[in-house]
Structure formats: structure tokens, C-alpha cells
C-alpha positions in Angstrom: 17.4 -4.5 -12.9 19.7 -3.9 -15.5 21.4 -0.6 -15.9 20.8 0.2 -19.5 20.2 -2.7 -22.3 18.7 -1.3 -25.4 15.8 -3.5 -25.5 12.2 -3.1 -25.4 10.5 -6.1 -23.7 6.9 -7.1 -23.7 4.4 -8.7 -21.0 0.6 -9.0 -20.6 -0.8 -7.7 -17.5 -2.6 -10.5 -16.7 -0.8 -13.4 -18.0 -3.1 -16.2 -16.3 -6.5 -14.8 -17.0 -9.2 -16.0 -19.4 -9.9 -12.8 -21.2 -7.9 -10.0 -23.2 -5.3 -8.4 -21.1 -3.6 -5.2 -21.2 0.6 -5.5 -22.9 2.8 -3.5 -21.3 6.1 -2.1 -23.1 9.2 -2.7 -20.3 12.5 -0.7 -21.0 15.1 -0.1 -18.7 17.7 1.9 -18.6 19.8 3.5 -15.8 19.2 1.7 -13.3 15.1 2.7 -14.0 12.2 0.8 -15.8 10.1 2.4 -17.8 6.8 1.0 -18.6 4.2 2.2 -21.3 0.7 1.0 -22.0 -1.4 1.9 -24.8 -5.2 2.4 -24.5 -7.1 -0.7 -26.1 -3.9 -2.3 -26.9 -4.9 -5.9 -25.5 -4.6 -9.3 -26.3 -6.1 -13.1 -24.7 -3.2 -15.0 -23.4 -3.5 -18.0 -25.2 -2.8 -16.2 -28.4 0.4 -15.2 -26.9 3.8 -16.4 -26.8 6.0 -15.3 -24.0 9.0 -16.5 -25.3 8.7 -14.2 -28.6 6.8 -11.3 -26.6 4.4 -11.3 -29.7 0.8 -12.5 -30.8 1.3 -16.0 -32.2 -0.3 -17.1 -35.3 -3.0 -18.1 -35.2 -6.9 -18.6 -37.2 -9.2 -17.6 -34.4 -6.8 -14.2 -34.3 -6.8 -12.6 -37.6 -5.2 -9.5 -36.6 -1.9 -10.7 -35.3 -0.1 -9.6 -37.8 -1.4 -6.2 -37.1 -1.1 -6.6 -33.8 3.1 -7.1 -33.6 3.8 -4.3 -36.4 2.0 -1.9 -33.4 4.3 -3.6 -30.8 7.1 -2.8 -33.4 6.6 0.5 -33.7 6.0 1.4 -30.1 10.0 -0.6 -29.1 11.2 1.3 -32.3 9.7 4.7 -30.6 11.0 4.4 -27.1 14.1 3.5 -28.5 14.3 6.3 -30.7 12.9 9.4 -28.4 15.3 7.9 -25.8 18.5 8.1 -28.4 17.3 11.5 -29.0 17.2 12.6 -25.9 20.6 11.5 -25.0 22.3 13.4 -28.4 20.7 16.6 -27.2 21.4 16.9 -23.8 24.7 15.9 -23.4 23.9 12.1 -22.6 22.6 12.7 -19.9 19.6 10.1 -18.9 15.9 11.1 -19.1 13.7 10.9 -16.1 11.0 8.4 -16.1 8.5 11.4 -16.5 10.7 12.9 -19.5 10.9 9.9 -21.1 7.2 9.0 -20.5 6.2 12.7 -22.2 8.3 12.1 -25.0 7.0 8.9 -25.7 3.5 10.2 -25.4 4.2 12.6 -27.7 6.0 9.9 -30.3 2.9 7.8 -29.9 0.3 10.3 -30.4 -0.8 10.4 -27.3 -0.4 14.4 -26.8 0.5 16.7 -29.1 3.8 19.5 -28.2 1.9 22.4 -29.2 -2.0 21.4 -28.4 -4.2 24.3 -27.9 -6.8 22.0 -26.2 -7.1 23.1 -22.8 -5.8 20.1 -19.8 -8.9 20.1 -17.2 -8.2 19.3 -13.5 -10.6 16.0 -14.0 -8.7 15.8 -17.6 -5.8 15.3 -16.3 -6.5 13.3 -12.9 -7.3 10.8 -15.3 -4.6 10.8 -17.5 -2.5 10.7 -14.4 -4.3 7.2 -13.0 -4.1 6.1 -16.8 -0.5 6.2 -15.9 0.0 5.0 -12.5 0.8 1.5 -13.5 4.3 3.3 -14.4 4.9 5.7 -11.9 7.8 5.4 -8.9 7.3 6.7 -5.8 10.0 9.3 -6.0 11.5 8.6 -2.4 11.9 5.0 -2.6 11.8 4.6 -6.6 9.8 1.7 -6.3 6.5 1.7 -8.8 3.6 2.8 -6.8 1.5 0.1 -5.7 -1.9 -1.3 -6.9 -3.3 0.0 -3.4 -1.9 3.6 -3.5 -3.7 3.7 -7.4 -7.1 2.8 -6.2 -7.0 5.1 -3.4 -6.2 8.0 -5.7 -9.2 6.5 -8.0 -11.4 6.8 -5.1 -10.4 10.2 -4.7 -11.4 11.4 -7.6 -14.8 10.0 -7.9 -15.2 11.9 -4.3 -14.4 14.9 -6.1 -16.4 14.3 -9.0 -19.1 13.5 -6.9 -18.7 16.9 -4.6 -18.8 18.7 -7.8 -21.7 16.9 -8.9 -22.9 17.9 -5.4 -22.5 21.7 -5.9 -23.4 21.9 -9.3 -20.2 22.9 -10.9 -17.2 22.2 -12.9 -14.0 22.5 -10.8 -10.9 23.7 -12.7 -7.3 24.2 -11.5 -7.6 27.8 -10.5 -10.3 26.6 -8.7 -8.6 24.7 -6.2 -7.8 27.8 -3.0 -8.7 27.2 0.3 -12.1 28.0 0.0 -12.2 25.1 -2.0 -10.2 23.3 0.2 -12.5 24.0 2.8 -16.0 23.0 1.2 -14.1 20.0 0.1 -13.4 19.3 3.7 -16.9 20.5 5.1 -18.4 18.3 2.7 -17.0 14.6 4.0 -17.1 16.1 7.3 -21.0 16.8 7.1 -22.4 14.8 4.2 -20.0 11.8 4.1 -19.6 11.9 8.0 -16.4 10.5 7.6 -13.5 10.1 10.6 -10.6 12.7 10.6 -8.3 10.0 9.3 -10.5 9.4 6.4 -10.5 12.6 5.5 -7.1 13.1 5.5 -6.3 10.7 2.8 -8.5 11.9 0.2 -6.7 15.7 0.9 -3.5 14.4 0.8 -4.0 12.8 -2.8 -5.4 15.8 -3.5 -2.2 17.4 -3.0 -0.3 14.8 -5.0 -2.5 15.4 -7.9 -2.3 19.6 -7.7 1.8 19.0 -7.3 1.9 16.7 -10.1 0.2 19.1 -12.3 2.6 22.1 -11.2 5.9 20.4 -11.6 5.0 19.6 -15.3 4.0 23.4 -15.7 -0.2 22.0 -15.9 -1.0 24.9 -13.6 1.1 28.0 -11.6 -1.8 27.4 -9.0 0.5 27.3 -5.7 -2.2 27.7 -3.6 -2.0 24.2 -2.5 0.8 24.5 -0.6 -0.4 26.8 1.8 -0.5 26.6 5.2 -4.3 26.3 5.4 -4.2 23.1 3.0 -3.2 20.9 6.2 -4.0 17.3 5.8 -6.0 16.6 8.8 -5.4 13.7 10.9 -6.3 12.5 14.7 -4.7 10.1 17.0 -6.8 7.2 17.0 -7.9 5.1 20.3 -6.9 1.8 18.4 -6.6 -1.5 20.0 -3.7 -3.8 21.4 -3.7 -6.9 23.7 -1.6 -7.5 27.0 0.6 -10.9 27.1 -2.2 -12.4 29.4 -5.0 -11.3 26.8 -2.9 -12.9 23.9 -2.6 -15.9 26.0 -6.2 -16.4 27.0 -6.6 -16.1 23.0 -3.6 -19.1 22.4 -5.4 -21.4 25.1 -8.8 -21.4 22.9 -8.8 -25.3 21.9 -10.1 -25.1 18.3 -8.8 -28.1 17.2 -12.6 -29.0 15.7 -12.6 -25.6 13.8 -9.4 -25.9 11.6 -10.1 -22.2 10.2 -10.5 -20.6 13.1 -7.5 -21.9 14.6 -5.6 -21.2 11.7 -6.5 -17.9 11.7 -5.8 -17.4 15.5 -2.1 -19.2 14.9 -0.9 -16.6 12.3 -2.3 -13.8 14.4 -0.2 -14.8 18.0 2.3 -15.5 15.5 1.7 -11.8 14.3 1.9 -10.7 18.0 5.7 -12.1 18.5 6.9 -10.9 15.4 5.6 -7.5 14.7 5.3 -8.0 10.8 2.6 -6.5 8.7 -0.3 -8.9 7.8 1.1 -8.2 3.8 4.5 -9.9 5.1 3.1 -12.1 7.7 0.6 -13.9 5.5 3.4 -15.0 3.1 5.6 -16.5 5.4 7.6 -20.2 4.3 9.9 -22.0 6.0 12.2 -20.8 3.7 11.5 -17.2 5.6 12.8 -19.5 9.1 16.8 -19.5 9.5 18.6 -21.6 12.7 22.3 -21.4 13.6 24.3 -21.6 16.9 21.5 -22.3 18.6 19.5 -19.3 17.6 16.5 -19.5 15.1 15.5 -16.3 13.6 12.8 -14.7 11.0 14.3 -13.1 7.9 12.4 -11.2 5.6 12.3 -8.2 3.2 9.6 -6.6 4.1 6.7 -5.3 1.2 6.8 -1.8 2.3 10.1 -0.9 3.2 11.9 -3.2 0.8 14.2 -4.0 4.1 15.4 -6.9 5.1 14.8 -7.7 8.5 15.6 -10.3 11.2 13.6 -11.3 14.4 14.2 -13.8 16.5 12.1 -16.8 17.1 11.6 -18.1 20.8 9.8 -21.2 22.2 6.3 -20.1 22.3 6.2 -18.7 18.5 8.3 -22.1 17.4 6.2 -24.4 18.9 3.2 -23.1 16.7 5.4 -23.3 13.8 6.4 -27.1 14.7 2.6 -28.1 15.4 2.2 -27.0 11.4 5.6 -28.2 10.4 4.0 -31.6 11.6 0.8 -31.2 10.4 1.2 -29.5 7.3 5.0 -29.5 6.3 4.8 -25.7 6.1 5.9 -23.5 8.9 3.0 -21.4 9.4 -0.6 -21.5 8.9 -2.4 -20.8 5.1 -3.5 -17.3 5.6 -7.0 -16.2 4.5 -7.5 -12.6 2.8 -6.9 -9.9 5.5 -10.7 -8.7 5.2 -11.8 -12.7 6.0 -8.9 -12.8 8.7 -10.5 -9.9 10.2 -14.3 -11.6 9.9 -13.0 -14.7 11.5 -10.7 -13.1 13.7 -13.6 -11.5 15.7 -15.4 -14.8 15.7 -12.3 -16.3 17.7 -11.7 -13.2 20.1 -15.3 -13.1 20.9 -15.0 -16.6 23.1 -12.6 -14.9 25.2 -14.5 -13.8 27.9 -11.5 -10.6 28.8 -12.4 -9.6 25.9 -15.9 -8.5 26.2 -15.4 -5.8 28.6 -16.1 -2.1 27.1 -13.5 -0.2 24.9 -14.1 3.6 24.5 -12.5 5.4 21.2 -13.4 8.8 20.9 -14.0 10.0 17.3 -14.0 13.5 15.5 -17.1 13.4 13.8 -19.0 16.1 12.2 -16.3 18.6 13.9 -17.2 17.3 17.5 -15.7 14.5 19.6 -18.4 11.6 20.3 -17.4 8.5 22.0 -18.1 5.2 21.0 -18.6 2.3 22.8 -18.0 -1.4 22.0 -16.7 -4.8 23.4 -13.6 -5.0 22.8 -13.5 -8.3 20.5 -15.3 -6.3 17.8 -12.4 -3.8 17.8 -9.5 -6.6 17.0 -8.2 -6.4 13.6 -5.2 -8.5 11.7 -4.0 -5.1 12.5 -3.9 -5.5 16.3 -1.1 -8.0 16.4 1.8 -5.5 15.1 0.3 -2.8 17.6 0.2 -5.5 20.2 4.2 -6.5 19.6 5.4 -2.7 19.7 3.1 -2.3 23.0 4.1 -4.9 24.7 7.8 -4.9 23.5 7.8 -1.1 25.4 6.3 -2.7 28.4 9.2 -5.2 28.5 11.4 -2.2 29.0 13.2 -3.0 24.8 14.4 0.7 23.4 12.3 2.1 21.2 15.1 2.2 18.4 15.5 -1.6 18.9 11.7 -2.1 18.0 11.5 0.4 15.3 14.1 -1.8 13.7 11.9 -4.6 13.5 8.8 -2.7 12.9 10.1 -0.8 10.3 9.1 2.7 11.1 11.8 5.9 10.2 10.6 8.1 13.1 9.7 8.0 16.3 6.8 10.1 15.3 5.1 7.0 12.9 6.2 4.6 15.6 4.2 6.6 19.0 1.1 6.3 16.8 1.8 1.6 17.5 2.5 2.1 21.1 -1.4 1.6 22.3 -0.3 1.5 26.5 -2.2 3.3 28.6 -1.3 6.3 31.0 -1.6 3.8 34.1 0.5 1.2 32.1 3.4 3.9 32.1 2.6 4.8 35.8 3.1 0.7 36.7 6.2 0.8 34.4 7.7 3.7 36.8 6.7 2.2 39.7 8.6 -0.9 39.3 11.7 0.6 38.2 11.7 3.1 41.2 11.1 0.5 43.5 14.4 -1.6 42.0 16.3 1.8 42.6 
């Protein structure tokens, strides 16, 4: 990213599709990129021209002119609120919020001195109007697609608790009372899991902070002790070596699919990686010298490179492809197929019937659940099934976080999936070797 060049760029959101898309304004400055949209400010791709970042001229679009004296004004704006910014404060660089406020204000968007009143649903959706530009402020990466339709879903489940008790919730609103109802209510009416719960306070939180810091509300009452984000350890899934061998030994070679999808999750089992990573592996991703072959990538959510190495069982699935194929690894499905056909596989694994137990926190009491375990394998399963079995090979924890990506030891104990008698066979055989 450039540090600072002056110039306002322009790109459609959706620069492949078959109907208008949003444009999005892209300046950058600082080492940041700020990106604006404007509310109905859209145009079809093929009366675009990417190399002019304007609407071409054409018949069938009779308002193009129109059209690139708004995109005009809106690089003459930035550019101008951002100038002004630097003269009065000493040159020093605008935050991507500051900027973003200023050019709100330049645009029309708000108004300085409004009298109108900013509601807590008002400005939830102002603030997922502008997602598309935020940065996550500790890695200063833009926030992902993912993260913005979670906060979405949040707050339809709070328009639909306030629909549920009849009432209009405002900022001052939010104390732990609320808190609590909020809670009690996808405990008891959505019967959701702990977990599930958790996410949908935790946004809640981001929303409440958001509005604070730009002096929406003095409501602090969201950072209170009794505003924990509730969470529970969850009884998830791994395989053993043996299990993930039984799985490899599966001839599917009549039901190219399946065995596809089976490949890329053993392959998921070696490596560690997350299924966002692992399903866009190349060859290019594949890197041999001195006799060693490892996997380098930068990884989605960290943004960190990292390097694994590749041993004989791993590389002879990515040779039977190589020779197949020409690609290294197998053409990955969408992780919610993976995870359809993934079950289909495990389930002719006859291991892999036998009960699993998770106990869940549901309706504020613990009720177990049981299932075969084939129905409780995910794409998922293969980066909890590397950490677990990686710690029952005796490799430090710190070694495997390195791979797996994890900061703390706290985020990583959540992958380790061994069971207390694992450990208990782990001490045995190193006591014995004593």
C-alpha cells in the first residue's frame, strides 16, 4: 500500500456481476486506505471502464455524464477535508474514523451540528453501512465479509427481542438488566448453546464501544463486570492417527468427490491449516530444497507466513493429484458441502460409529447429547486433530502454536481435544523410559 499519493481511485464492488454494483472511492494515505461508498451510487459493469475508473459513454446509459461529475466531486472532497485536516492540526494524519466523519460531513451524509437524535438501531446501521471500510484496530486489516454479517445478524436478534418485548431500546437502555433479558432471552426462547450466545454479546459490546468512543453515548455501563461474554468449553471432536488412517484406506476411487474431499481433509490433518487456507492450496504454496519439502503460506487470519513441513504420507497424496490432475492438491468444495460430504465418507468407517457424548449448556442446565461420532466430524476436525495429535507425539506446545497460528496458550488448550486417559498413557510411557 502506498504511503500517501494524493489520488482518489475508483472500483466497482462487484466487477464480474451482471447487475449494477456498488463504486467504492479508494484513497490512501499513511500507510492506511480509506474507502467511501455512497448510498445508491451504483453502476452495471459493462458500462464501466476500469482503466478510466469512470462510466463510459454510452446510449443505453444516459446519465453517465452525471454519473462521473458525482465521482468528481466526491475525489475532489476527500481530497479537500483531508488537506484541511492536515493545515489545522499541525500535519498530523487523520485517523481512518476522522477522516471518514469529515467526509460524511463534506458529502452530506451528517450534518456537524444536527439536532436529530442518533438511536441505538439508528446508528447500528449506520455502523454496518460502513463496515466495508472499517480496520480491525489490532491488526489494521479491513474487517472481513464474515465479521460484517455476524454483526448484521446481531442486530436483527436485537430488533427482534425488542420486537419481542414490545419496546424501543435506546442507548441508556442498555444496563445489565438489559443485558440480562437479552441473555435470558436466547437462552430460553432461542435455546441457543453458550458459545452462541456469546457472539451475539460480544458484538453487542463492539457496537456500545463504538458509539462511546465517538461521544454517541456516556453509557459505560457496558463495561461492567456483569456484561461477561459468556462462553463454555466445548466437547468437540478430533481423530487418533489410527482413525485418520482407517479414513485414508477408504478406496473411493469410483466416487471421485468423495475422495477428493477425504484427500484435502488427511491433508488438513498433517498440516494444521484452516479449511480458508487449506482449500486454496497450489503447488505454487509447495517449496523443496536440500532434501526437505515444505508448505509455505500466509495465512488468511493471521496474515503470517508460515512453513510446515511435508513428509511421505502427505506428499504421496499430493503426487497421486500431481499425476492426475497437474495440481498439487485436490479442488476443494465449499466448507458447508465439505462438511455434508465429509460425513458421508466418515460414516463407512466402522471406528467411527461408536457413541460421542458432548455435554451442552442449554436453557442454563447441562444436558448431554449423544451421537456417532461420524456425524460430529467437521472440515473443522482436521486442525483439531493435528494440534491433538502433534501433543501426543510429545512436540512443545510453542512449536505447534507456531504452525497453528494461535497467540496464547489460552486459544490453543481450546484445539487440544485428548482425553484425560490420553494424558495418563502419555505419563506412563515417559515414566517407564525414566
Amino acid at each position: 500500500m502506498s504511503k500517501t499519493n494524493g489520488t482518489v481511485r475508483f472500483f466497482l464492488k462487484e466487477p464480474n456481476g451482471d447487475k449494477p454494483t456498488p463504486v467504492r472511492a479508494v484513497f490512501s494515505y499513511a500507510y492506511k486506505q480509506f474507502i467511501h461508498y455512497e448510498k445508491k451510487l451504483s453502476i452495471h459493469p459493462k458500462f464501466w471502464s476500469k482503466e478510466k475508473q469512470r462510466a463510459k459513454q454510452a446510449r443505453e446509459f444516459s446519465g453517465y455524464s452525471e454519473f462521473n461529475v458525482t465521482l468528481e466531486d466526491i475525489a475532489n472532497g476527500i481530497a479537500k477535508v483531508y488537506r484541511r485536516f492536515k493545515q489545522d492540526n499541525d500535519s498530523k494524519e487523520p485517523s481512518l474514523n476522522e477522516l471518514r466523519d469529515l467526509v460524511n460531513v463534506e458529502r452530506g451524509k451528517t450534518e456537524e451540528n444536527s439536532s436529530k437524535k442518533i438511536t441505538l438501531f439508528g446508528f447500528i446501521e449506520k455502523f454496518l453501512e460502513n463496515s466495508y471500510s472499517r480496520t480491525n484496530p489490532n491488526t489494521s486489516k479491513f474487517i472481513t465479509a464474515r465479521t460484517i454479517k455476524a454483526y448484521a445478524h446481531t442486530y436483527s436478534i436485537l430488533t427482534d427481542f425488542a420486537k419481542y418485548k414490545n419496546r424501543n431500546f435506546d442507548f441508556d437502555d442498555i444496563t445489565t438488566d438489559f443485558y440480562n433479558d437479552y441473555t435470558k432471552y436466547m437462552t430460553d426462547v432461542l435455546k441457543w448453546r453458550l458459545n452462541t450466545i456469546g457472539k451475539h454479546q460480544r458484538n453487542l459490546k463492539v457496537f456500545m464501544r463504538d458509539a462511546f468512543e465517538r461521544k454517541v453515548t456516556d453509557n459505560r455501563d457496558f463495561m461492567n463486570r456483569s456484561f461477561r461474554v459468556a462462553n463454555e468449553n466445548v466437547e468437540d471432536v478430533y481423530l487418533d492417527e489410527i482413525e485418520i488412517k482407517l479414513l485414508e484406506e477408504i478406496d473411493l476411487s469410483k466416487n471421485k468427490k468423495l475422495e477428493r474431499v477425504r484427500d484435502l481433509f488427511i491433508i488438513g490433518c498433517r498440516v494444521g491449516l484452516r479449511y480458508a487456507d487449506l482449500s486454496k492450496l497450489t503447488k505454487d504454496n509447495i517449496q523443496s530444497e536440500d532434501g526437505k519439502t515444505n508448505l509455505i503460506v500466509k495465512t488468511q487470519k493471521t496474515d503470517k507466513k508460515v512453513i510446515i513441513p511435508l513428509f511421505e504420507n502427505t506428499l504421496n497424496v499430493i503426487n497421486k493429484y500431481l499425476e492426475e490432475t497437474g495440481e498439487a492438491f485436490p479442488r476443494a468444495y465449499t466448507n458447508q458441502k465439505t462438511n455434508l460430504y465429509l460425513k458421508e465418507v466418515c460414516k463407512m468407517v466402522p471406528d467411527l460409529h461408536k457413541d460421542f457424548v458432548t455435554t451442552n449448556f442449554i436453557q442454563g442446565k447441562n444436558v448431554k447429547v449423544k451421537s456417532p461420532k461420524y456425524q460430529n466430524i467437521s472440515t473443522h476436525t482436521a486442525r483439531r486433530s493435528f494440534a491433538s495429535n502433534m501433543l501426543k507425539r510429545g512436540m512443545p506446545s510453542q512449536v505447534i502454536m507456531n504452525i497453528t497460528g494461535h497467540k496464547s496458550e489460552k486459544a490453543f488448550r481450546r484445539y487440544n481435544k485428548m482425553a484425560e486417559f490420553e494424558y495418563a498413557d502419555i505419563m506412563r510411557e515417559h515414566l517407564q523410559t525414566v
